[in-house]
N, CA, C and O atoms as CSV, one atom per row, in Angstrom:
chain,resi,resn,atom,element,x,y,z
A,1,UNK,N,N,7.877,102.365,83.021
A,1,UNK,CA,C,7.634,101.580,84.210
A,1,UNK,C,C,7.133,100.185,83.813
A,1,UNK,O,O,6.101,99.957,83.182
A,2,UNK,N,N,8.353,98.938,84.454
A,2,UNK,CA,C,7.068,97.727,84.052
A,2,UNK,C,C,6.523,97.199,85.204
A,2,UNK,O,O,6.844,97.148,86.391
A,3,UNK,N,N,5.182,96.646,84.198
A,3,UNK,CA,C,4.640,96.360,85.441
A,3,UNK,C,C,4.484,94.511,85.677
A,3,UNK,O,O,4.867,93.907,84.676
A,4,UNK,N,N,4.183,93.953,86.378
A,4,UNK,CA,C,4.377,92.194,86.343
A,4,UNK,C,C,2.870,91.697,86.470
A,4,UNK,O,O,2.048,92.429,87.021
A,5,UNK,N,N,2.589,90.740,86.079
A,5,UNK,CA,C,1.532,90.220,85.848
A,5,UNK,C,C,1.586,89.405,87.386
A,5,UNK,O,O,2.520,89.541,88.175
A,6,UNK,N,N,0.374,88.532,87.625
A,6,UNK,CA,C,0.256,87.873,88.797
A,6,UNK,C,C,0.597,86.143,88.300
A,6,UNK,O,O,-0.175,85.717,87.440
A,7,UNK,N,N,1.206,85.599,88.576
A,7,UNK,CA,C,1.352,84.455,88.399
A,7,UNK,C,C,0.574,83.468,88.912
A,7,UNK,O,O,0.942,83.318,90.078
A,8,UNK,N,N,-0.072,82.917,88.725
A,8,UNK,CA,C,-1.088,81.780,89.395
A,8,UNK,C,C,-0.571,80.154,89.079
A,8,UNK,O,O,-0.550,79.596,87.982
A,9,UNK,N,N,-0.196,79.638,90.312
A,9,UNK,CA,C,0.179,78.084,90.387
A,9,UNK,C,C,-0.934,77.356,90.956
A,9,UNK,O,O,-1.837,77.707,91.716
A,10,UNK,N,N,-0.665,76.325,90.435
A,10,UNK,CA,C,-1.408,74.814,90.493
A,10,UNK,C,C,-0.110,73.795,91.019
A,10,UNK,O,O,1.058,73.810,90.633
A,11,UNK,N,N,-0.807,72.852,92.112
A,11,UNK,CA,C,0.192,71.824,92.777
A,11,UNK,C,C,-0.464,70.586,92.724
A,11,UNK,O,O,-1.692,70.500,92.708
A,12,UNK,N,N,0.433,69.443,92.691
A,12,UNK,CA,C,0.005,68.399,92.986
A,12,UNK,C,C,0.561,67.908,94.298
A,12,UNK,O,O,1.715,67.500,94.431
A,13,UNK,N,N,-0.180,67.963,95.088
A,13,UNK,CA,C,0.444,67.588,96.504
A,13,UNK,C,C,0.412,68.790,97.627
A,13,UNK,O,O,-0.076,69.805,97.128
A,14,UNK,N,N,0.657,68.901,98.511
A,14,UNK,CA,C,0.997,69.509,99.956
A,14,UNK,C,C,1.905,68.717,100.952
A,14,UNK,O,O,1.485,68.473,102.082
A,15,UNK,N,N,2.822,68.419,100.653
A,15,UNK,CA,C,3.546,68.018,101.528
A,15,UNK,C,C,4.464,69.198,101.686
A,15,UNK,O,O,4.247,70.331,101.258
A,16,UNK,N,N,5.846,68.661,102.564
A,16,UNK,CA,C,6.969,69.547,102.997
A,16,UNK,C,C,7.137,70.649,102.055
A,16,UNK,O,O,6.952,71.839,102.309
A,17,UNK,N,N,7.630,69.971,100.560
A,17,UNK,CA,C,7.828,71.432,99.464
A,17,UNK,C,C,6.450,72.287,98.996
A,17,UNK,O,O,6.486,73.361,98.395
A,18,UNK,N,N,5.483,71.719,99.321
A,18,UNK,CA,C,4.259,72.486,98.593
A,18,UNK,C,C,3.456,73.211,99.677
A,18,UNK,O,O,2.744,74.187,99.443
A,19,UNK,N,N,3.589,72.785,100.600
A,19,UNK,CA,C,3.352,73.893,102.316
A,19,UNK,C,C,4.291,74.686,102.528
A,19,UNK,O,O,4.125,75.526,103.412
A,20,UNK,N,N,5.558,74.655,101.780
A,20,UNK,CA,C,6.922,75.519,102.297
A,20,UNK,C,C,6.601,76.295,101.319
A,20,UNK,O,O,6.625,77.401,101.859
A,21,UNK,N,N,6.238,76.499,99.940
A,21,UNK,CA,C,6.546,76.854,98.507
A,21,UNK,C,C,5.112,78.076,99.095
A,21,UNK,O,O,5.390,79.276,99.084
A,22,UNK,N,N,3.907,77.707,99.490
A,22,UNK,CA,C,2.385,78.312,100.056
A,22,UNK,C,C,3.266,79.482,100.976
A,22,UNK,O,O,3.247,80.616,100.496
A,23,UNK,N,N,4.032,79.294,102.257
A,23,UNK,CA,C,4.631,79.909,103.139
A,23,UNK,C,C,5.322,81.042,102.883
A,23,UNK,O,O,5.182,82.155,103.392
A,24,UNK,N,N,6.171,80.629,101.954
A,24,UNK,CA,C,6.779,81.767,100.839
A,24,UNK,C,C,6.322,82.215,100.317
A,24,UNK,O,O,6.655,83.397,100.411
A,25,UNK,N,N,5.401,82.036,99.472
A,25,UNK,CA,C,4.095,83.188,98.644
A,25,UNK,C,C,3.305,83.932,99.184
A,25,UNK,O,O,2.758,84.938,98.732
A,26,UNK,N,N,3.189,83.247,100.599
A,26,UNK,CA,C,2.075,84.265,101.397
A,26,UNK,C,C,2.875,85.479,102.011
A,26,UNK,O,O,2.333,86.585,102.006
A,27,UNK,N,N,4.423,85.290,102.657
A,27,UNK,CA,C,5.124,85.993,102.941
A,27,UNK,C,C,5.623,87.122,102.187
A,27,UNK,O,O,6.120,88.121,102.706
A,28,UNK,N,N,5.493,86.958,101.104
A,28,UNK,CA,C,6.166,87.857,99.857
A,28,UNK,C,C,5.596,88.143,99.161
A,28,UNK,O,O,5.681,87.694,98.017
A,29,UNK,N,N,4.550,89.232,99.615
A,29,UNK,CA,C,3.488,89.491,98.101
A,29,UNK,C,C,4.409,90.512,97.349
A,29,UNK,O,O,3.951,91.571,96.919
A,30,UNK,N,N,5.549,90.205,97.225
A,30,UNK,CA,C,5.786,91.475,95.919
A,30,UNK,C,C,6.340,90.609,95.247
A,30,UNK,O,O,6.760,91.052,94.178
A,31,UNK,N,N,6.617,89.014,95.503
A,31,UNK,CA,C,6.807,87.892,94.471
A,31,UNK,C,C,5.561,87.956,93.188
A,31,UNK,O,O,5.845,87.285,92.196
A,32,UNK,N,N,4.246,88.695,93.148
A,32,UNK,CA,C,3.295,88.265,92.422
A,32,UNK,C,C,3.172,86.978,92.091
A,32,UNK,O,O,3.550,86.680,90.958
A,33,UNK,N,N,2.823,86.291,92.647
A,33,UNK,CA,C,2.359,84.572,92.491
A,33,UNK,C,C,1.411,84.475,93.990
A,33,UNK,O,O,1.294,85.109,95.039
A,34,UNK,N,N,0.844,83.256,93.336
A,34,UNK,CA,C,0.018,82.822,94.309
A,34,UNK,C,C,-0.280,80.989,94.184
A,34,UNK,O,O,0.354,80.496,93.251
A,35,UNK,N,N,-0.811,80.365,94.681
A,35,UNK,CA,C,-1.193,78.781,94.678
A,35,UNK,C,C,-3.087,79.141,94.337
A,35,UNK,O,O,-3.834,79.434,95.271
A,36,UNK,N,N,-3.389,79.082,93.458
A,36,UNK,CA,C,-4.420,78.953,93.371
A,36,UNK,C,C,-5.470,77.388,93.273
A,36,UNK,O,O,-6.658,77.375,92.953
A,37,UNK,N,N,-4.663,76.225,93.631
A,37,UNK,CA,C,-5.690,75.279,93.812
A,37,UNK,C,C,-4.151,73.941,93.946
A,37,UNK,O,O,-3.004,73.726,93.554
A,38,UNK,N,N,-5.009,73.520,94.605
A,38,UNK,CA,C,-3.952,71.880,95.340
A,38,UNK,C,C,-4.663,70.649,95.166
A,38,UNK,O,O,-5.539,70.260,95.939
A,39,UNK,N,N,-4.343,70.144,94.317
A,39,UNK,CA,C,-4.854,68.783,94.181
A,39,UNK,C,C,-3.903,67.740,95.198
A,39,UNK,O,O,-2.688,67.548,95.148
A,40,UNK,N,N,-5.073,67.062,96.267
A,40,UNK,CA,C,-4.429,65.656,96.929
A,40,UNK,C,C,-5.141,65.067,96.701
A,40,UNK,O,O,-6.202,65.197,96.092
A,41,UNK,N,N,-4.392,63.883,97.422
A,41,UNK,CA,C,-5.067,61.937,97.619
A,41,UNK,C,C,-6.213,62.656,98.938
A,41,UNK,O,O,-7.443,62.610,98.922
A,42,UNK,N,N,-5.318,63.292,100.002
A,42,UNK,CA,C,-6.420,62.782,101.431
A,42,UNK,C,C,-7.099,63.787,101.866
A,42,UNK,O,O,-6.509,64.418,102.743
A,43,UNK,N,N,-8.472,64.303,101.484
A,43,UNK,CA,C,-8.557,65.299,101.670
A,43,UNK,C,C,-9.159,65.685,103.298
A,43,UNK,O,O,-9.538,66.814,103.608
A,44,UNK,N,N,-9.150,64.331,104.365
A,44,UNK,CA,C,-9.681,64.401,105.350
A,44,UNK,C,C,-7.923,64.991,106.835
A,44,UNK,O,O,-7.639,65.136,108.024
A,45,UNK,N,N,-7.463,65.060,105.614
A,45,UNK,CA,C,-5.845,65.675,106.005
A,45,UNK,C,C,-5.621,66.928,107.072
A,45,UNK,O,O,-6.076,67.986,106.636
A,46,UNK,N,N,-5.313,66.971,107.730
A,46,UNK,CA,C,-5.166,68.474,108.402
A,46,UNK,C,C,-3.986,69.364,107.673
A,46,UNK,O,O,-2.762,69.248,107.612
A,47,UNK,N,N,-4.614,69.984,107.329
A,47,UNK,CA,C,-3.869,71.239,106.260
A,47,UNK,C,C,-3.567,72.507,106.989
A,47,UNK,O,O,-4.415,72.948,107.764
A,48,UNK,N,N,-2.251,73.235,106.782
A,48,UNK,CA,C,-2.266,74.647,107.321
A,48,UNK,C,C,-2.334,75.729,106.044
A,48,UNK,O,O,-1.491,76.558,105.701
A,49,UNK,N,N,-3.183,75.529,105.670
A,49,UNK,CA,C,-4.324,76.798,104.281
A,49,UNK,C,C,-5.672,76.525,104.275
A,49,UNK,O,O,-6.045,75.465,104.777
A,50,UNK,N,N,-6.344,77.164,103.875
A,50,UNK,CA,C,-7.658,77.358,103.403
A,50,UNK,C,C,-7.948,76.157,102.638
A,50,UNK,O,O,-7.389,75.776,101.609
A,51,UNK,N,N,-9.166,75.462,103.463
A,51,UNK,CA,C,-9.821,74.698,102.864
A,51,UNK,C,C,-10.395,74.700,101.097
A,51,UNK,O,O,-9.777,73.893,100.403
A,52,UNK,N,N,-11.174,75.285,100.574
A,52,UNK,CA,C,-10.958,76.048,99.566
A,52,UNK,C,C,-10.090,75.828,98.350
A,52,UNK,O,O,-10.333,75.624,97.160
A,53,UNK,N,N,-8.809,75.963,99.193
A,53,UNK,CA,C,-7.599,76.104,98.123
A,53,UNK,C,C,-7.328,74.547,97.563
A,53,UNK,O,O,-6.646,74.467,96.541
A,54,UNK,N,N,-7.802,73.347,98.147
A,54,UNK,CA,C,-7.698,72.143,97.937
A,54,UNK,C,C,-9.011,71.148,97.383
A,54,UNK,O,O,-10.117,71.050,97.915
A,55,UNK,N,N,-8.490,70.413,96.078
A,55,UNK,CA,C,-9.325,69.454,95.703
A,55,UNK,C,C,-8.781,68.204,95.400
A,55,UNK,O,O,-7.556,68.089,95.427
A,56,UNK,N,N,-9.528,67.190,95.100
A,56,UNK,CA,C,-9.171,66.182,95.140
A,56,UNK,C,C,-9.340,65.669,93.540
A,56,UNK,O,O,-8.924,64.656,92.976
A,57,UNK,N,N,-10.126,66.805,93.061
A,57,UNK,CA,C,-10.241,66.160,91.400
A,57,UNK,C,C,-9.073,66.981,90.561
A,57,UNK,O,O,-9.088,68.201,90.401
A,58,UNK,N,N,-8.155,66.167,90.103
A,58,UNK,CA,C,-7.317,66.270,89.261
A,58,UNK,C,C,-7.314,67.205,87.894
A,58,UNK,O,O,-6.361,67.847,87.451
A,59,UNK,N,N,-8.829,67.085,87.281
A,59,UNK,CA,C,-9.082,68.341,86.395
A,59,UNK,C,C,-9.258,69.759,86.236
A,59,UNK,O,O,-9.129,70.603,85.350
A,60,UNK,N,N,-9.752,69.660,87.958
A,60,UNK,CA,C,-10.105,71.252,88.879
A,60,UNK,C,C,-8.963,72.458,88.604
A,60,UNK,O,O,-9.110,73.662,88.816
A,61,UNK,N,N,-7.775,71.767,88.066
A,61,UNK,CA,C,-5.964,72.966,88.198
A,61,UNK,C,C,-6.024,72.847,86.724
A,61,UNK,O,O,-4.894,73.039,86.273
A,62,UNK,N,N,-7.071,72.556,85.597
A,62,UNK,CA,C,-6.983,72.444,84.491
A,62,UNK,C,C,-8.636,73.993,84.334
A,62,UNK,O,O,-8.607,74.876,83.476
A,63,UNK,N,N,-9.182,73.923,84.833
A,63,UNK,CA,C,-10.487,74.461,85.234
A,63,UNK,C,C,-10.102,76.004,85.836
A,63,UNK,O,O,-10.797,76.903,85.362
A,64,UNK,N,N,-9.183,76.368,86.723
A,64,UNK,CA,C,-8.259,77.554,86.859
A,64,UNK,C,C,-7.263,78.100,85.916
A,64,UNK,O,O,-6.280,77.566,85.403
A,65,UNK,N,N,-7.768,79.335,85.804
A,65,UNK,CA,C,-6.040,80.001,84.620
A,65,UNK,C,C,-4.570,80.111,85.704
A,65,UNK,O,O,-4.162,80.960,86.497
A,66,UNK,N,N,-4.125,78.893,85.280
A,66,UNK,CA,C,-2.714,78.589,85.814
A,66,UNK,C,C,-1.616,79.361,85.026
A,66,UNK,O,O,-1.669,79.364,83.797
A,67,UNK,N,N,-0.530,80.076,85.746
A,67,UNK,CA,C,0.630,80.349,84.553
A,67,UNK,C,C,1.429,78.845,84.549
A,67,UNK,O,O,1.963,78.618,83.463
A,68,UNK,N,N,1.589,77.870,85.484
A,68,UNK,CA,C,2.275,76.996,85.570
A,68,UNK,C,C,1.596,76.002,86.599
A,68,UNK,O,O,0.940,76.413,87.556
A,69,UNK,N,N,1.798,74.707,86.336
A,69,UNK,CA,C,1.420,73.711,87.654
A,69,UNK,C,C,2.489,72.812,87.873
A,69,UNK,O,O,3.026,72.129,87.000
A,70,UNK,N,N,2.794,72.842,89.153
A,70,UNK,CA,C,3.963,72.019,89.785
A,70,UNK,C,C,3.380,70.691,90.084
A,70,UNK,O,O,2.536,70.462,90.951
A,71,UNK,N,N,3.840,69.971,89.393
A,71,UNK,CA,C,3.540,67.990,89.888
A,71,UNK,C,C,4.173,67.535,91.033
A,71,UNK,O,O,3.553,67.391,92.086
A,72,UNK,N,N,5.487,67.269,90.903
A,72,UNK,CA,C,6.210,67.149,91.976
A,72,UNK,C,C,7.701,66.940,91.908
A,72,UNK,O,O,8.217,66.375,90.944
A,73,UNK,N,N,8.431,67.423,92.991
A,73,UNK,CA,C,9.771,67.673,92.864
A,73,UNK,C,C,10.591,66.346,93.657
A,73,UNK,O,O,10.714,65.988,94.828
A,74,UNK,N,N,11.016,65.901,92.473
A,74,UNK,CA,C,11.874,64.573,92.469
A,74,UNK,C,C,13.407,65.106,92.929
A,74,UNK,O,O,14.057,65.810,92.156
A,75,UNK,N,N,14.018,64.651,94.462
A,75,UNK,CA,C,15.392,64.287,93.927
A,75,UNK,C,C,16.228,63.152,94.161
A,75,UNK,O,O,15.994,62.454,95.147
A,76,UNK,N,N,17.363,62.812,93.232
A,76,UNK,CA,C,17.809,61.622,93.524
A,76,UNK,C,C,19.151,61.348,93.880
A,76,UNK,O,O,19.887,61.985,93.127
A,77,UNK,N,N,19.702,60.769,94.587
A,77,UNK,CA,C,20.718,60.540,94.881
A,77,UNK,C,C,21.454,59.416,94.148
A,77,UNK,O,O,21.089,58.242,94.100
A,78,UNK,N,N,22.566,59.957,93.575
A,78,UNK,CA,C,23.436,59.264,93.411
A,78,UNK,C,C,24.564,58.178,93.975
A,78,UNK,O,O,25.353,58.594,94.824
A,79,UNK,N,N,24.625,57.334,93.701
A,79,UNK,CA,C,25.332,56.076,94.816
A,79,UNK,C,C,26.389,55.413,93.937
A,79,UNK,O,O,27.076,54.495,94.384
């Protein structure tokens, strides 16, 4: 039998992909992952998560055992 470890992410940001990416993890706990800490600019922001889950100091997702931290997802169009 295997078994899966829990994955723990770190974000930079909460916008559209990092509130959608939260939505999906909370929905699917047999994904094993979770967002364990969100670094923003505004923290006087209205957020739909737990206060908690967000800081504003940049070292704080270095300070958590992360398996991975997402910066941010660039895309570009070609012209």
């Amino acid at each position: 039998m295997v078994t899966h470890k829990q994955l723990n992410i770190g974000l930079f940001g909460f916008g559209v992909v990092g509130e959608g990416l939260y939505k999906v993890l909370q929905q699917t706990p047999s994904l094993k992952a979770q967002i364990k800490k969100v670094c923003i600019k505004h923290p006087g922001k209205k957020r739909n998560a737990p206060a908690e889950l967000f800081t504003t100091e940049k070292r704080s997702t270095k300070q958590v055992r992360l398996g991975f931290v997402i910066d941010r997802v660039l895309i570009k169009r070609e012209t």
